[in-house]
C-alpha positions in Angstrom: -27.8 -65.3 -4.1 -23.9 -65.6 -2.6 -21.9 -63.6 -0.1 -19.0 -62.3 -1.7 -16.7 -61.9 1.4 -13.8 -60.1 -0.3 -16.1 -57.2 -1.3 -18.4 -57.4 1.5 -21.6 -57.3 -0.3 -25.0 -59.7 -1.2 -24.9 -60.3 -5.0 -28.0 -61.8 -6.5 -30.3 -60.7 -4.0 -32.6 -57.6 -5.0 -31.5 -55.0 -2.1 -33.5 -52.2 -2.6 -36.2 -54.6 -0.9 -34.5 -55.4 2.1 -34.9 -53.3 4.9 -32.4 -50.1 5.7 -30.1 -51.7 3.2 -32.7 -50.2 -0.2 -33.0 -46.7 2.1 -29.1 -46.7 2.5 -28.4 -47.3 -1.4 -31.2 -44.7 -1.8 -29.2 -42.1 0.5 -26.1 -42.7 -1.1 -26.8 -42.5 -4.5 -28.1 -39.5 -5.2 -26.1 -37.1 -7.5 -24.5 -38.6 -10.4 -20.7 -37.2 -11.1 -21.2 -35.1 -14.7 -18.5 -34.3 -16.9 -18.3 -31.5 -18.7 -15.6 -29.1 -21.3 -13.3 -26.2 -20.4 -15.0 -23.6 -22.7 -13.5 -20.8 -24.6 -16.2 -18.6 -23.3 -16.7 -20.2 -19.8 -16.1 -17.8 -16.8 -14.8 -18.4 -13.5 -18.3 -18.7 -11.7 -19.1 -21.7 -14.3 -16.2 -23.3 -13.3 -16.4 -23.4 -9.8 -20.3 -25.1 -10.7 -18.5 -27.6 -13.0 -15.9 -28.8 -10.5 -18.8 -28.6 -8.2 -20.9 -31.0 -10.2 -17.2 -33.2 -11.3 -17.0 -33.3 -7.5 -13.9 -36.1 -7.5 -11.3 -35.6 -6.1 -10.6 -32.3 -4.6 -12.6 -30.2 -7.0 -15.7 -31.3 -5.1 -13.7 -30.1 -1.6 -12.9 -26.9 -3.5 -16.7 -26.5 -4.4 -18.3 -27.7 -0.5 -15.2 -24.7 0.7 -16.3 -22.2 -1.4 -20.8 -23.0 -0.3 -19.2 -22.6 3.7 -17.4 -19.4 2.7 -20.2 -17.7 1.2 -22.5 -19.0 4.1 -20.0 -17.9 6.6 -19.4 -14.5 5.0 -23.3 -13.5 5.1 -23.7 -14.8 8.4 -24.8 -12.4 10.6 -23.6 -12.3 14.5 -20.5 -14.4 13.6 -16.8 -14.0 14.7 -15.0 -14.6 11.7 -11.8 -15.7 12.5 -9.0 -15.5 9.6 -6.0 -18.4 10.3 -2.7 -18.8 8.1 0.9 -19.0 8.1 3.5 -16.9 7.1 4.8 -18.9 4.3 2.0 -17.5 2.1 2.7 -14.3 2.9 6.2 -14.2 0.5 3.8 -15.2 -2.5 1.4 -13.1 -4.3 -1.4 -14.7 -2.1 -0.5 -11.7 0.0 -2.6 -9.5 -2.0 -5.6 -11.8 -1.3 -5.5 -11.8 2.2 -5.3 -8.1 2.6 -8.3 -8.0 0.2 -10.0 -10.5 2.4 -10.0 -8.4 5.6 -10.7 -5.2 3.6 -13.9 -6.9 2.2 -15.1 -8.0 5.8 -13.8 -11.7 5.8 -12.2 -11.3 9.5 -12.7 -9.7 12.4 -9.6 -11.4 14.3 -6.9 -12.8 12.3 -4.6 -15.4 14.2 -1.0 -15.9 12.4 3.0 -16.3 13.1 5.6 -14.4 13.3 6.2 -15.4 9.6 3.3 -13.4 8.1 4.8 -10.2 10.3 8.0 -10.4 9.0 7.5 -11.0 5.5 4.6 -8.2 5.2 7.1 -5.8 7.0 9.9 -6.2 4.4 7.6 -6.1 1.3 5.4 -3.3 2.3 8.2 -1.4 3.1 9.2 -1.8 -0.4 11.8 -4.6 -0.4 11.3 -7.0 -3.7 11.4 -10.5 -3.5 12.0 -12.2 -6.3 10.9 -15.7 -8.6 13.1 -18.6 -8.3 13.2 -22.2 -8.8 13.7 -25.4 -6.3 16.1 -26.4 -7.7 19.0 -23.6 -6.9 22.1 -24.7 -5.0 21.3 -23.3 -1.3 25.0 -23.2 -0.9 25.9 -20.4 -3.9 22.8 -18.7 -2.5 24.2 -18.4 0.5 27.4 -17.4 -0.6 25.8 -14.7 -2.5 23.4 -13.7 0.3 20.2 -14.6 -1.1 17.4 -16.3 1.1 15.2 -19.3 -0.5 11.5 -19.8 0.4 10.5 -22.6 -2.0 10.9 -21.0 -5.1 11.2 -17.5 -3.8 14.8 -15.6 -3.7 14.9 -13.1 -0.8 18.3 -10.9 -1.1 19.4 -11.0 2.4 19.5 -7.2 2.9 15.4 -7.2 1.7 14.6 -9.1 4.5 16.0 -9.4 8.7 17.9 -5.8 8.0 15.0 -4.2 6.4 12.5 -5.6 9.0 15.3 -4.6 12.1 15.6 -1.1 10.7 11.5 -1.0 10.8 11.0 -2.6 14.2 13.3 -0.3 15.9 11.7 2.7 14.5 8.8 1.3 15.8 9.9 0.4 19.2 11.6 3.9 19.7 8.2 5.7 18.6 6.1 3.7 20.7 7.9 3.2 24.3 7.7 7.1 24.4 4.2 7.2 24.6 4.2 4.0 27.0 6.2 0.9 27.9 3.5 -2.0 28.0 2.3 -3.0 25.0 0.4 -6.1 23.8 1.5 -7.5 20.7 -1.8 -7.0 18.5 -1.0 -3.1 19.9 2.3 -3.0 18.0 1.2 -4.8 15.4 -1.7 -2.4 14.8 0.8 0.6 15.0 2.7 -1.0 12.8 -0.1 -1.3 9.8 -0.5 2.6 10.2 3.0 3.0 9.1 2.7 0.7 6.2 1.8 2.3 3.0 1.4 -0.7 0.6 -2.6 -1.4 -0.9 -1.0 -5.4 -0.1 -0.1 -5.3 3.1 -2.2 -7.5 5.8 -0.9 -5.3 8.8 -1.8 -2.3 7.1 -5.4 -3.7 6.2 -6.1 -4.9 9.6 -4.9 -1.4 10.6 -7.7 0.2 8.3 -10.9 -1.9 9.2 -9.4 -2.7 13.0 -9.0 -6.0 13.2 -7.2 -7.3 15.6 -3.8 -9.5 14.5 -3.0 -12.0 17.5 0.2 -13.7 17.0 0.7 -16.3 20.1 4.5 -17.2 18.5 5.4 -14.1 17.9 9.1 -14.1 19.4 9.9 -17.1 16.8 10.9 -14.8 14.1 12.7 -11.8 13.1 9.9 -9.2 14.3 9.9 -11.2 17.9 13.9 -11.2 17.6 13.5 -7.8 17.6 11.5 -6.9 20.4 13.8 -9.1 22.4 17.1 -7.2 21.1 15.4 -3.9 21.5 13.8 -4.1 25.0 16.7 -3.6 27.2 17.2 0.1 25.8 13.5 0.9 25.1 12.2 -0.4 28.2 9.5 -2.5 26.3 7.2 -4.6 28.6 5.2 -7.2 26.0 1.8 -7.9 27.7 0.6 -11.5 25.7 -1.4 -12.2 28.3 -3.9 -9.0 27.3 -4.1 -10.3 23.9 -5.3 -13.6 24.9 -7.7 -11.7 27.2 -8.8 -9.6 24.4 -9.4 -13.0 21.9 -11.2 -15.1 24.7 -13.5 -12.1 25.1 -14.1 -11.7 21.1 -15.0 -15.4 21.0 -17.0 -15.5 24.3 -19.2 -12.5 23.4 -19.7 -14.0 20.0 -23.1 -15.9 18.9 -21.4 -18.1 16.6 -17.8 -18.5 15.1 -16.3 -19.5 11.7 -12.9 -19.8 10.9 -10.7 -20.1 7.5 -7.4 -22.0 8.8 -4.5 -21.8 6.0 -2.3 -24.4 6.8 -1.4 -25.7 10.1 1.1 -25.3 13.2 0.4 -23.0 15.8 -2.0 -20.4 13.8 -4.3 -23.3 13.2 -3.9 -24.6 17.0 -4.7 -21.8 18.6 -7.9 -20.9 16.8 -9.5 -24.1 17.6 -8.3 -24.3 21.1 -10.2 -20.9 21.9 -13.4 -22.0 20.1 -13.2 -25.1 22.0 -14.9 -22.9 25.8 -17.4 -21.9 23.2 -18.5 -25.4 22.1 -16.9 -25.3 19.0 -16.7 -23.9 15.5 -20.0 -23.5 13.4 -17.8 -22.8 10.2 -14.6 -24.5 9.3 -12.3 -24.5 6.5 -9.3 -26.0 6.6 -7.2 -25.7 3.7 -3.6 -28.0 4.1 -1.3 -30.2 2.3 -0.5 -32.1 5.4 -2.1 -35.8 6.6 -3.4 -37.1 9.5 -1.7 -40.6 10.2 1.3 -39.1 12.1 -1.0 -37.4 14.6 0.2 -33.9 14.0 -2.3 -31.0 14.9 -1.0 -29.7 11.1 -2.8 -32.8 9.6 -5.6 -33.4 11.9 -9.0 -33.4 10.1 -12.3 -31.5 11.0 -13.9 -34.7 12.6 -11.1 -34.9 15.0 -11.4 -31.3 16.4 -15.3 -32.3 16.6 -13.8 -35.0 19.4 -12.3 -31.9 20.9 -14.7 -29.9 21.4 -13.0 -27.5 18.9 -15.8 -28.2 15.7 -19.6 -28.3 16.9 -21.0 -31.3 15.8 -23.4 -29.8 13.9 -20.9 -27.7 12.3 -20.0 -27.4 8.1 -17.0 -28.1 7.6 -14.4 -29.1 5.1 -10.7 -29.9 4.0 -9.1 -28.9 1.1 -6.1 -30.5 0.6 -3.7 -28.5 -1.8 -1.1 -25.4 -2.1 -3.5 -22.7 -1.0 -1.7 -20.4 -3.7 -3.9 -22.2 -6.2 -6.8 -23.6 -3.9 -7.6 -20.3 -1.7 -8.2 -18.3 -4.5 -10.6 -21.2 -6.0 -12.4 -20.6 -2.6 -12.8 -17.2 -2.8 -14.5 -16.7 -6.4 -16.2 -19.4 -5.6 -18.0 -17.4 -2.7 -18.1 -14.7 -4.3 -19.9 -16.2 -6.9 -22.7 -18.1 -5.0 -22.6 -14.8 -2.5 -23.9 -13.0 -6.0 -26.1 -15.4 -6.6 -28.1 -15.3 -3.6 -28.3 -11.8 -4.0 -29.7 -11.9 -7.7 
């Protein structure tokens, strides 16, 4: 027998014998990581079971997400909160989130400005368009084209299209009544959206309510700022937060799906924290902890919070959620079959 101190362990010694130290290895080693072949025949349900049963690195994060999902979705007396930023919202992952609230996945979503703005311009019809990285800003600028990533925006498909909306907006709506909150406009605004992708308009169609705490950092916000003096527009964001503090006080127990970080992802967990916490959590993010952002923080440190009940599931997925959310999402789906079979 030797104590290797590098490694930390007892070599030669038979540990399964010794006290708490067998029970530990017994604890830990458990299920054995299993390979297995991409299939001609395989369907999507399969493969969420094979990255399930692969389980390094992410797949098995993508696997424990989608088992929270479907246990979150069939959940009854549960606030379901739907978190994400607007960056998503120029990609096809549009479509998904609109289908999510349609399907029942949210009965408060919690977003920026961002998400407004981009769902305004493309469900009033303005493309945007594939592009690359690599593009020089500068010529885009000089030919008035907007990049997101790898997504071209033409100038005149995005802050002209989404001015020319808002004020329509603004003028309808301050003749009924000055004071609105902003999940009120935003709900108006979905009823004059007629796109089957649009989140506004979906929330508008099942009644969810779409809080957006930042939602004078962007063009939409811009807008309402520009526009008041001549409407006579009286935002009221203190009836929204009134409104979401009495959706999660009222509620038995509370899950949330939180798309990336910043303030959407802040405020969701800051409102759970007065009701000890969320019972469901799934954060999906490409950003790290070790520079103490709120972006990067992980699930155990919201539990320190107050913000994630201890007994709480929760996960991290770490990855672009244009490829992991939808991973998610069949993947409840499937096992939300399953359980029905």
């Amino acid at each position: 027998m030797y104590l290797d101190l590098n490694r930390g362990g007892l070599h030669g010694m038979d540990v399964e014998n010794i006290p708490f130290i067998g029970d530990a290895r017994k604890e830990l080693l458990k299920e054995v990581v299993e390979d297995y072949y991409v299939r001609d025949d395989m369907n999507i349900c399969e493969l969420i079971e094979a990255l399930g049963k692969s389980h390094g690195f992410m797949a098995g994060h993508v696997y424990r997400a989608a088992r929270i999902m479907a246990d979150m979705w069939m959940e009854d007396d549960i606030l379901k909160i739907l978190s994400f930023t607007g960056n998503i919202v120029s990609t096809g992952l549009r479509g998904l989130l609109a289908q999510l609230i349609l399907e029942g996945f949210a009965d408060a979503i919690i977003t920026t400005c961002g998400t407004i703005d981009h769902d305004i311009a493309r469900g009033t019809g303005h493309k945007y368009y594939k592009g690359d990285w690599n593009i020089d800003d500068a010529m885009l600028r000089m030919i008035e084209v907007h990049r997101l990533g790898n997504i071209l925006i033409p100038m005149e498909n995005y802050g002209l299209a989404i001015e020319k909306f808002t004020r329509r907006l603004l003028e309808e709506l301050t003749r009924e009544k000055k004071d609105w909150s902003p999940s009120e406009l935003l709900y108006e605004a979905g009823k004059r959206i007629n796109d089957p992708y649009s989140i506004l308009r979906a929330a508008a169609q099942k009644k969810i309510p779409v809080f957006s705490p930042g939602i004078l950092d962007g063009s939409f916000g811009t807008q309402l700022v520009f526009n008041s003096p001549f409407t006579g527009l009286k935002l009221d964001m203190i009836r929204d937060e009134k409104k979401l503090m009495d959706m999660v006080f009222s509620a038995k127990k509370l899950g949330a799906l939180i798309i990336g970080g910043g303030i959407s992802k802040h405020h969701t967990i800051w409102w759970a924290q007065f009701k000890d916490g969320l019972d469901y959590a799934i954060y999906v993010t490409t950003a790290v902890e070790y520079d103490g952002s709120l972006s990067g923080a992980q699930p155990r440190e919201a539990i320190s919070w107050n913000k994630i009940k201890t007994s709480g599931k929760q996960v991290v997925v770490y990855g672009d959620a244009t490829v992991m959310l939808p991973l998610i999402v069949v993947g409840a789906k499937c096992f939300m079959k399953g359980s029905r079979a």
